[in-house]
N, C-alpha and C positions, 0 to 999 in steps of 0.2 A: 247483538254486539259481536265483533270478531275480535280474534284474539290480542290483537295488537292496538285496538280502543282496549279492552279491556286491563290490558299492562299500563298503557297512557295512562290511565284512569285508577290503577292499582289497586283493582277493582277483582283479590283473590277467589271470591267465590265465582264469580262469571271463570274466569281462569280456570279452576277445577273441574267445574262443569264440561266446559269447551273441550278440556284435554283427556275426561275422562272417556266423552266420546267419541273423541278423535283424536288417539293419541301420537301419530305424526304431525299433525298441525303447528308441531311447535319447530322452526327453523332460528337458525342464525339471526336473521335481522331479528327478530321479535324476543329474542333471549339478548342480544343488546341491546335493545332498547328498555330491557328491563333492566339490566344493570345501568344506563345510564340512567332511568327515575332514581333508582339504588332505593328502591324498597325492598327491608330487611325480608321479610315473611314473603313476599312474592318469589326472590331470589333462590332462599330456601327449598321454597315450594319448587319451583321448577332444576335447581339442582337435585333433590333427594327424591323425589315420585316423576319427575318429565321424562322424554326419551333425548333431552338434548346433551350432546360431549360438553364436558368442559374444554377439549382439544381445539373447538370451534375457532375460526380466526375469519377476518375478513379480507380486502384484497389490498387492505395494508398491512396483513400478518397481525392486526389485533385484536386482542384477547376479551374474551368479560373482564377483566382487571381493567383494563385499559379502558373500557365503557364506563366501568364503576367509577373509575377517579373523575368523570365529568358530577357524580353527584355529592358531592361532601358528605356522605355520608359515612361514616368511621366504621360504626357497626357491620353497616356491609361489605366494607372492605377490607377489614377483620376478619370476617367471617369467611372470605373468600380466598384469603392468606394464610390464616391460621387451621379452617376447617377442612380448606380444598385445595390446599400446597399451593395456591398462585404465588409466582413473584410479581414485583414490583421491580425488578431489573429488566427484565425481559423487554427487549425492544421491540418497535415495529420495522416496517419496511426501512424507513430515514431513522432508524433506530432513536426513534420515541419511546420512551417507558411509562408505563402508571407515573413513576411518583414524575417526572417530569412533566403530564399533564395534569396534576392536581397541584403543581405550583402556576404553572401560569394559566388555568383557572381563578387562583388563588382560594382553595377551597383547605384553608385554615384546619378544619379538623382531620381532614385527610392527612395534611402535612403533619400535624401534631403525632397523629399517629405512628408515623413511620420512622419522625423524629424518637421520639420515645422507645419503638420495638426494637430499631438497630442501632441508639443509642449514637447515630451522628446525624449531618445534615446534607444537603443536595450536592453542595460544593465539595462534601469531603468524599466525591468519588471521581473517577477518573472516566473514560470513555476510549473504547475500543474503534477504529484502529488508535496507535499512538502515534504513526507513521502515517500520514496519508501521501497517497501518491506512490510511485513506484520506489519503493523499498522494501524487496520481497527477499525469501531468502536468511533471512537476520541469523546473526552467531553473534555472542555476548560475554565480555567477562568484566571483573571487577578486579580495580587494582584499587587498596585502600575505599575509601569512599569514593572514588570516582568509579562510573562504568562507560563502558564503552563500547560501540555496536558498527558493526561492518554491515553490508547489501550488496547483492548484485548492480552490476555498472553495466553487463553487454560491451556494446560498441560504443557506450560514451566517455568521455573525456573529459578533466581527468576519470580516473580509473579505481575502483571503489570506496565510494564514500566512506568517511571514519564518522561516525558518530557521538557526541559526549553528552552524559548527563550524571545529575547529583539526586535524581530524585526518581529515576526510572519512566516517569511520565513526558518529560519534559527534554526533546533533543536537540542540538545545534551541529549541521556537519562541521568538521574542525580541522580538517586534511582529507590528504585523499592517497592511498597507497601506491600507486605509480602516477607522478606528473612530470615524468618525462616523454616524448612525443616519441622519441630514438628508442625507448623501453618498451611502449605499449602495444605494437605491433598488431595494430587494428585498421590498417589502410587497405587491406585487401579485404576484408570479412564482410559478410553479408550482415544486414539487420537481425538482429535478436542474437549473434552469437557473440563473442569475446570475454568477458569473465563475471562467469555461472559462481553462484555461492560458495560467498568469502567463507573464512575462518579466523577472529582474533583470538588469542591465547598469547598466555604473560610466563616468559622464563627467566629466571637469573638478572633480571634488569632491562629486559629487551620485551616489545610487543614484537611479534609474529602474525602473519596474516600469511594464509593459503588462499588458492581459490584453481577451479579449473578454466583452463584457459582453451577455449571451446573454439575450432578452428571449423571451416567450410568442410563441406562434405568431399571431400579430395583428396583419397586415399595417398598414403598407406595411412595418414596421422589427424586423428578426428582432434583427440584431446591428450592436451597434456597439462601437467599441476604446476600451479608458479609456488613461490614461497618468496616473500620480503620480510625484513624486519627492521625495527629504529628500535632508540634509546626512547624516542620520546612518540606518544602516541599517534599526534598529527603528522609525524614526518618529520625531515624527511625521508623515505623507505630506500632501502637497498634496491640497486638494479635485482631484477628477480632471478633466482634462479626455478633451474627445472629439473623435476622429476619426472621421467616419461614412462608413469605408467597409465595405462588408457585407464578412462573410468572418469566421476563425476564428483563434485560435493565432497571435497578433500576436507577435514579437520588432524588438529595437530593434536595430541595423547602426550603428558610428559608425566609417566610414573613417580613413586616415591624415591625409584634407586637411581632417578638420572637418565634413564632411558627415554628415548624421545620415538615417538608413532605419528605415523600419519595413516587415516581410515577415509575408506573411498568406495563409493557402491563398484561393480554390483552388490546388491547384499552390503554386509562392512567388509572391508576385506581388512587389512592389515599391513603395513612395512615397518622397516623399522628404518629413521633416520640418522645422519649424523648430529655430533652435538651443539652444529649450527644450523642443525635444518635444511643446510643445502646439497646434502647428496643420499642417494638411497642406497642402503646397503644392506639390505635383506630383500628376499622374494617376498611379493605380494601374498598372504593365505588369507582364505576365508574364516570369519568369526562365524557369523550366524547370519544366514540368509534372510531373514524378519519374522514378524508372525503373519502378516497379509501376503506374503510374497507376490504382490503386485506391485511393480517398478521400485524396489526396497532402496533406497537412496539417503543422504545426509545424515551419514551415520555420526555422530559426537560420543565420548564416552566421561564421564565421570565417577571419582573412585569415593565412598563414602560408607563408613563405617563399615570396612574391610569388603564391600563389594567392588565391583564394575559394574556400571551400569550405562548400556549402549542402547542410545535412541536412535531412530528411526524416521525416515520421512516413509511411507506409502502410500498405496494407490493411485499414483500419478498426481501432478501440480493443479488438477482440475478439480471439480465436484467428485467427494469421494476420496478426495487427499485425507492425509490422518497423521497422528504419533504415534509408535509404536515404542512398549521399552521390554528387555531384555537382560539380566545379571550374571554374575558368576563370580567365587568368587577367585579365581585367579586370571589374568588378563587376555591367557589365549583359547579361554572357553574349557568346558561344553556352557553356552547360555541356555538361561530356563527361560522362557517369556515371560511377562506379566499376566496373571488371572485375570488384570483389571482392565488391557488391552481394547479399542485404542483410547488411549489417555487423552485425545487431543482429537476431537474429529467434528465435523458437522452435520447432524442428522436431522435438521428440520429445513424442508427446502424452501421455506419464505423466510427464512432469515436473512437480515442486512451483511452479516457474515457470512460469506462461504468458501469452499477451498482451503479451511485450513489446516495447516502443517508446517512439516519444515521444522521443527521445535531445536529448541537451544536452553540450558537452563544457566542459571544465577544465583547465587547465594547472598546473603546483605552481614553487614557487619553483626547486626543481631542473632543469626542463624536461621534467619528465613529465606526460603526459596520462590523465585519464580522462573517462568518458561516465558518465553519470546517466541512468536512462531508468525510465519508469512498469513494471511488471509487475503478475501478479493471481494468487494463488493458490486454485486452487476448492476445497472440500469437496468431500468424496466425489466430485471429476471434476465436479460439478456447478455449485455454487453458490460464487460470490465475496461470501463474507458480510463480508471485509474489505476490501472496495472495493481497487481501484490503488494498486499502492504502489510507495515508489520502491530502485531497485537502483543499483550503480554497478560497473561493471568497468574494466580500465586498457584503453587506446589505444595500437597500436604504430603507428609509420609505416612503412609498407615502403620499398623505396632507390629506387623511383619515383615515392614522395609519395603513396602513399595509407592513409589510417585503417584498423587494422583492430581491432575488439576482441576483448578475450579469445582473440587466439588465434585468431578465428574459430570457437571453439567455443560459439556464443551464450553464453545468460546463466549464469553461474558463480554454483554452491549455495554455495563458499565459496571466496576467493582472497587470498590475501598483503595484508594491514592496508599503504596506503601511507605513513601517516606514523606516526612513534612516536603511541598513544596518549593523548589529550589530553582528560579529562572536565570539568573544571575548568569553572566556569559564566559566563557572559557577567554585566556588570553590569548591573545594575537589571532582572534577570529574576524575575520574579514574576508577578502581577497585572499584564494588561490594562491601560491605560489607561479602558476600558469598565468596569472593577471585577471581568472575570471573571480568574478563573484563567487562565495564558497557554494550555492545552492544553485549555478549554472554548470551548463557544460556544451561540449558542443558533439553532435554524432561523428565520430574518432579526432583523432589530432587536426585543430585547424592552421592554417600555415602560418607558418613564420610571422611575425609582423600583422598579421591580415586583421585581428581583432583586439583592440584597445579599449580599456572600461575605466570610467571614471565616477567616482563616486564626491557628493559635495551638496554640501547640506542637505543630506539626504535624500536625493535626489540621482538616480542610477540612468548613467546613461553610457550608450556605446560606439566606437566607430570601425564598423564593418567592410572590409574589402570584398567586393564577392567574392563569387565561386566562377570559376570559367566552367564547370561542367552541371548541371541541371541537379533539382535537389532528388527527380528521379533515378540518377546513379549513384553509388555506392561510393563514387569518389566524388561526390561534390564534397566540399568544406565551408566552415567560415558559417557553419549556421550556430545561430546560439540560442537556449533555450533553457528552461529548467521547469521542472515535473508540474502536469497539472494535479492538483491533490484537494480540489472540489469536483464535483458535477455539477455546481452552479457557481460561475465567476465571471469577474468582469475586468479583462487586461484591456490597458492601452499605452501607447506609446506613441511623442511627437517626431516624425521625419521628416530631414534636410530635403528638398525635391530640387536633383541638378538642374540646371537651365535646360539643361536636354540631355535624355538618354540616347544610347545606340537603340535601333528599333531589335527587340523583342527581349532587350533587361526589364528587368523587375527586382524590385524590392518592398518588402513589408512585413507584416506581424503572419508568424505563422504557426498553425496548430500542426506538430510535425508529430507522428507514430515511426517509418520509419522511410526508406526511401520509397516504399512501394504503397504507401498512403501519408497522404499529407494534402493541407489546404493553405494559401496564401491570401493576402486582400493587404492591396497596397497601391504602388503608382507602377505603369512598366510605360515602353512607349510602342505606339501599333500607328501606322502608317502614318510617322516620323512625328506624331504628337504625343504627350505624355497624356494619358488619361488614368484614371482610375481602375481597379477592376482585381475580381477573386477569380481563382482553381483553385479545383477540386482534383489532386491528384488521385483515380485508385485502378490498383493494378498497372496498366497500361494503357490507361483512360483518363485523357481531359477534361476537364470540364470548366469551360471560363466564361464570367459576363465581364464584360466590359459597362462602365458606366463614363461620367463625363470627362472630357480635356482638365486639366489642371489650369489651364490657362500660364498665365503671369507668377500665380502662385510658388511662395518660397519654400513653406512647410507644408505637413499636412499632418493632422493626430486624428490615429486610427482607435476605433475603440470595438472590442468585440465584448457584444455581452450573450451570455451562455448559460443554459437552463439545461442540460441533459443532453440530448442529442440535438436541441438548436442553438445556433448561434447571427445573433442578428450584427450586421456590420454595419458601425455608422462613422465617419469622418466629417472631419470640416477643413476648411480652407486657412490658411493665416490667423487661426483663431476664432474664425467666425463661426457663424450658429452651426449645428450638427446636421447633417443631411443620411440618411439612409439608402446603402448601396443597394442591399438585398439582405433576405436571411436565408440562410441555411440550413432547412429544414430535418438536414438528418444525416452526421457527421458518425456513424454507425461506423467507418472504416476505420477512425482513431481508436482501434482496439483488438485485441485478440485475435474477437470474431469475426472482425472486420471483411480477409477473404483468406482464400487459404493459401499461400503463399509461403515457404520459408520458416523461420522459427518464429512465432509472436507470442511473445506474453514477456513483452516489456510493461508499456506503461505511456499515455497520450502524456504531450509535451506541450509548452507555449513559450513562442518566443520571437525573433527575426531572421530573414533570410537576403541574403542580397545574389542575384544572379547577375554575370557582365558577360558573360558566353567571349566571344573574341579580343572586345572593346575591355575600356579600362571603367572601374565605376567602385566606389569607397562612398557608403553612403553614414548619415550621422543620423544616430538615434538620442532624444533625451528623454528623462520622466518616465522611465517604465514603471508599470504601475500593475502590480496582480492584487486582487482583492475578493475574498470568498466572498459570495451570498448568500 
C-alpha cells in the first residue's frame, strides 16, 4: 500500500511504517489529502513525527487549514488553530479562507466552531481590498462620524476622487477636487502622470486636499504641489494653488499652535505654510530620511499622546513596498524609528495581496485606530490589470507607544467590520458636477459639449462626439470610461449605428490602460461599408479583425465578457440573437506590465470611445451595464 492509499484509508499504522522507512515520502499532495479526510490521529501523527512544513501551500497559495475545512471535522481543525497557530483568515490565491470554505461546504461543526472561538459570524467581517480597481495611494480623515478618502487620479478627469463613508468598509465617490477643465492642466501630459497621491486633512471648517501635480519629463519642472480647499467636502474646491517645491506625496501637518506643514519625500522633508495653505514660506528641511531608505516617500505625520509620529511609504510602489513609522517628541526631530519596523509590508509571495504600502491612519469616535494603505493584486502572479487599490486594517498601540498593525501579521484577506454597517448614500450624489457620472471620467478634460449623460430609470446612457485625433495620441478626447475593479466581468452597451460613417471612424466599448495600450470592438466603416470589428492597440501596433457588414441595421449591443486576461466579444444586430466576433485571448497590455513605455501603474478601464478623424460623427450609447462575475 502507498502512502496516499493508506491516508485515503486512514489507515495510521501502514502510515507509520511507510514514513519510518522512508521518511521523505511524505509531500504536499498527500499531507492534504490528509487534512482533507480530517482524521484527528493521522493529522497529528504526520504534524508531530513527519518531515512535512506546516508552511506547505499549493498553487492556489492553500494551506492544510484550507484542506481541513473540506472535512467537518471540529477536532481537527481545532487542533490545527489552536495547537499549530493556523488561521482561518488566511486567504488563498482569489482570497478564499478556511472558514469560507466550511460554509459553502456547509460543514456545520466547523462553522460552529469558529462561531463560538471568535465569538462572531462570516458576515461580521469585512474583505480586503475595500477599494477595488484603481484607487491607489489613499489619505484619510474623519470629520465627526463621517470619513473621508482621497486617490490618485493621473491624467483622468475630473481630478481626484473624494471618497465618503460612515462605516470604513463601505465607499461612494462624492466629488472630486478639481472639476474645472481650465484648472486641471492635463492636455499636454503623457499617460500615468498628472496628480500622484492626494492628501485630505480638516482645518478650522475647511477640507484641504494636496497632491503632486506630476508634469512630463521636460526640464527645468518635473513636479510641482497643488493644494485646494472647500467648506464642504464634495466641493466645490478652490482653483488650486501651487507650491514649487520639487519632490512627491505632499500631506498637510496642522500642529496644536496653529502652524500649518506640508511633508514631501525625498525622505519627509518639511515647509512650513501659510494660514490658508496657499503659499510657502519656509525652506524645505529634512526630518528623517526612513528606516529602509529605499525610495522613502508618503510621508503623513500625526501628533498623539505628546509624540510625532511620521509614516512612511518604502521600497518602491512594487513587490517589496512597505510602512515604515518613526517619532519624536518635538516636530522637527531627531526621529527614533520603530523597533517594530515595517509595520505594514508583504512577505508571502502567493498572496492575493501584494505591493502593500502607502499607509495613512484614522482614528473612530471611540478611540480606535486604523491604517488605509494602497495594495495590488496580480493575475496569474503576473499582471496588475486592476491597478492599486486600497486596503484598510486596525492599529494597536503597544504599552510603549508604538503602532502596530494587524497584529503584525501584514495585510489581512479578511478582518472584523469596525463599525456597524452603514450603506445609506451621501446627499446630492449622482452626477458630476462635469455632467459625468460620479464613478466615470474621461482620460484628461473632454471638450466642450462633446459628452452628454443621461441617467433615467436607471438606466445610463450616453452621447459621445468623437475625437478628431486617434485614442493612440495623448490628445484624443471624448473617451469615457470608469475603473475595471474585477478580473472577471461582463460590460455591455446598446449603439446608435449612423446610416453611414466616413471610411476609417469607429466607435465602440473599449477596454482603455492608457493611450499607448488599449482595445476597441464596435462598428467603424472599411471600404465605405460599415461592418463590425476589434483593435488591439499596443505600443505602436495594430491589431484589427474585421468581421461582417452591419447591413440595414440601426443598433448594435456589444457585450464583452471577461475572465482574466480573456475577453470574448459578442454582439447582435437590432436586438436579434447574439453572434460571436472573436475572443481575445490575452489582454496582458491593460496593465503595468503590459510594455514598458512611460509611467504605468494606473489601473485598466472600461468604457466607449468614438473616433471621427476629419468628418463629423456624435454617436449614442444606451444601457450600460458593468457587472462583476
Amino acid at each position: 500500500m502507498d502512502l496516499l492509499t493508506a491516508i485515503e484509508k486512514n489507515d495510521l499504522t501502514v502510515i507509520r511504517e511507510l514514513l519510518v522507512n522512508e521518511p521523505t515520502m511524505i509531500d504536499a499532495k498527500t499531507f492534504f489529502a490528509a487534512g482533507k479526510k480530517g482524521d484527528l490521529d493521522v493529522i497529528r501523527y504526520l504534524v508531530e513525527y513527519s518531515r512535512i512544513s506546516l508552511n506547505e501551500v499549493d498553487d492556489q497559495n492553500r494551506n492544510i487549514l484550507h484542506y481541513a475545512a473540506f472535512s467537518d471535522n471540529d477536532k481537527t481543525f481545532e487542533y490545527l488553530i489552536d495547537r499549530c497557530g493556523m488561521s482561518p483568515f488566511v486567504g488563498d490565491v482569489n482570497r478564499v479562507t478556511p472558514w469560507d470554505i466550511a460554509v459553502s461546504q456547509g460543514s456545520e461543526h466547523i462553522v460552529s466552531f469558529l462561531e463560538k472561538k471568535y465569538n462572531s459570524k462570516l458576515e461580521d467581517y469585512y474583505r480586503n481590498p475595500i477599494r477595488t480597481g484603481m484607487f491607489p495611494d489613499p489619505s484619510i480623515v474623519r470629520v465627526g462620524e463621517d470619513y473621508y478618502m482621497v486617490n490618485s487620479s493621473f491624467i483622468f478627469f475630473p481630478c481626484i476622487p473624494i471618497s465618503h463613508s460612515r462605516d470604513l468598509i463601505h465607499w461612494e465617490i462624492i466629488g472630486h477636487a478639481i472639476t474645472n477643465p481650465e484648472w486641471a492642466g492635463l492636455d499636454e501630459l503623457e499617460g500615468g502622470r498628472g496628480y500622484w497621491a492626494p492628501d485630505i486633512s480638516y482645518y478650522e471648517g475647511r477640507f484641504y486636499i494636496t497632491a503632486t501635480y506630476r508634469l512630463n519629463d521636460a526640464p527645468p519642472t518635473y513636479r510641482r504641489q497643488i493644494v485646494v480647499s472647500s467648506e464642504r467636502p464634495e466641493g466645490p474646491y478652490s482653483e488650486p494653488s501651487f507650491i514649487d517645491e520639487d519632490g512627491i506625496d505632499p500631506s498637510i501637518f496642522n500642529d496644536d499652535d496653529g502652524r500649518r506643514y506640508m511633508l514631501l519625500n525625498r525622505g519627509a522633508r518639511i515647509l512650513e505654510l501659510s494660514s490658508d495653505a496657499t503659499r510657502q514660506i519656509s525652506e524645505a528641511t529634512l526630518l528623517y530620511y526612513g528606516d529602509n531608505k529605499r525610495a522613502p516617500e508618503g510621508p503623513h505625520i500625526i501628533k498623539k499622546d505628546g509624540y510625532y509620529y511620521l509614516f512612511m511609504a518604502e521600497g518602491g510602489t512594487g513587490i517589496g513596498h512597505k510602512v515604515t513609522v518613526a517619532r519624536s517628541t518635538s516636530l522637527m526631530g531627531v526621529y527614533e524609528p520603530s523597533p517594530y519596523n515595517p509595520i505594514m509590508t508583504q512577505i508571502d509571495p502567493g498572496a492575493a495581496l501584494q505591493r502593500c504600502g502607502h499607509g495613512d491612519l484614522v482614528d473612530t469616535t471611540d478611540g480606535r485606530w486604523y491604517m488605509v494603505y494602497l495594495c495590488g493584486r496580480m493575475y496569474d502572479k503576473k499582471y496588475s490589470l486592476l491597478g492599486r487599490e486600497t486596503a484598510i486594517d486596525p492599529v494597536e498601540w503597544t504599552s510603549d507607544g508604538w503602532p502596530i498593525v494587524n497584529h503584525g501579521d501584514g495585510p489581512s484577506c479578511m478582518n472584523l467590520k469596525p463599525l456597524p454597517e452603514v450603506v445609506n448614500k451621501f446627499d446630492n450624489v449622482g452626477m458630476s458636477v462635469t455632467g459625468l457620472p460620479l464613478d466615470f471620467m474621461t482620460p484628461r478634460p473632454f471638450e466642450a459639449g462633446a459628452v452628454k449623460c443621461y441617467m433615467e430609470d436607471g438606466r445610463l446612457s450616453f452621447s459621445i462626439k468623437g475625437s478628431s485625433v486617434p485614442l493612440s495620441s495623448k490628445d484624443s478626447r471624448n473617451i469615457v470610461v470608469r475603473r475595471q475593479s474585477d478580473f472577471d466581468f461582463n460590460a455591455s452597451v446598446v449603439m446608435d449605428i449612423p446610416q453611414q460613417m466616413q471610411e476609417g471612424q469607429f466607435a465602440g466599448l473599449t477596454g482603455y490602460y492608457d493611450e499607448n495600450t488599449w482595445m476597441i470592438f464596435g462598428v467603424t466603416c472599411r471600404n465605405g461599408q460599415n461592418c463590425i470589428f476589434e483593435c488591439e492597440h499596443i505600443g505602436d501596433d495594430d491589431k484589427i479583425f474585421y468581421g461582417d457588414n452591419v447591413g440595414s441595421a440601426k443598433s448594435i449591443t456589444l457585450k464583452m465578457f471577461t475572465k482574466g486576461l480573456e475577453r470574448k466579444l459578442v454582439y447582435s444586430l437590432d436586438g436579434d440573437s447574439d453572434k460571436e466576433l472573436t475572443t481575445l485571448g490575452n489582454v496582458y497590455y491593460l496593465c503595468d506590465e503590459g510594455i514598458k513605455r512611460g509611467k504605468r501603474f494606473t489601473g485598466a478601464t472600461i468604457g466607449m470611445a468614438v473616433y471621427r478623424g476629419d468628418g463629423e460623427l456624435t454617436i449614442d450609447f444606451s444601457d450600460f451595464l458593468y457587472e462583476k462575475m
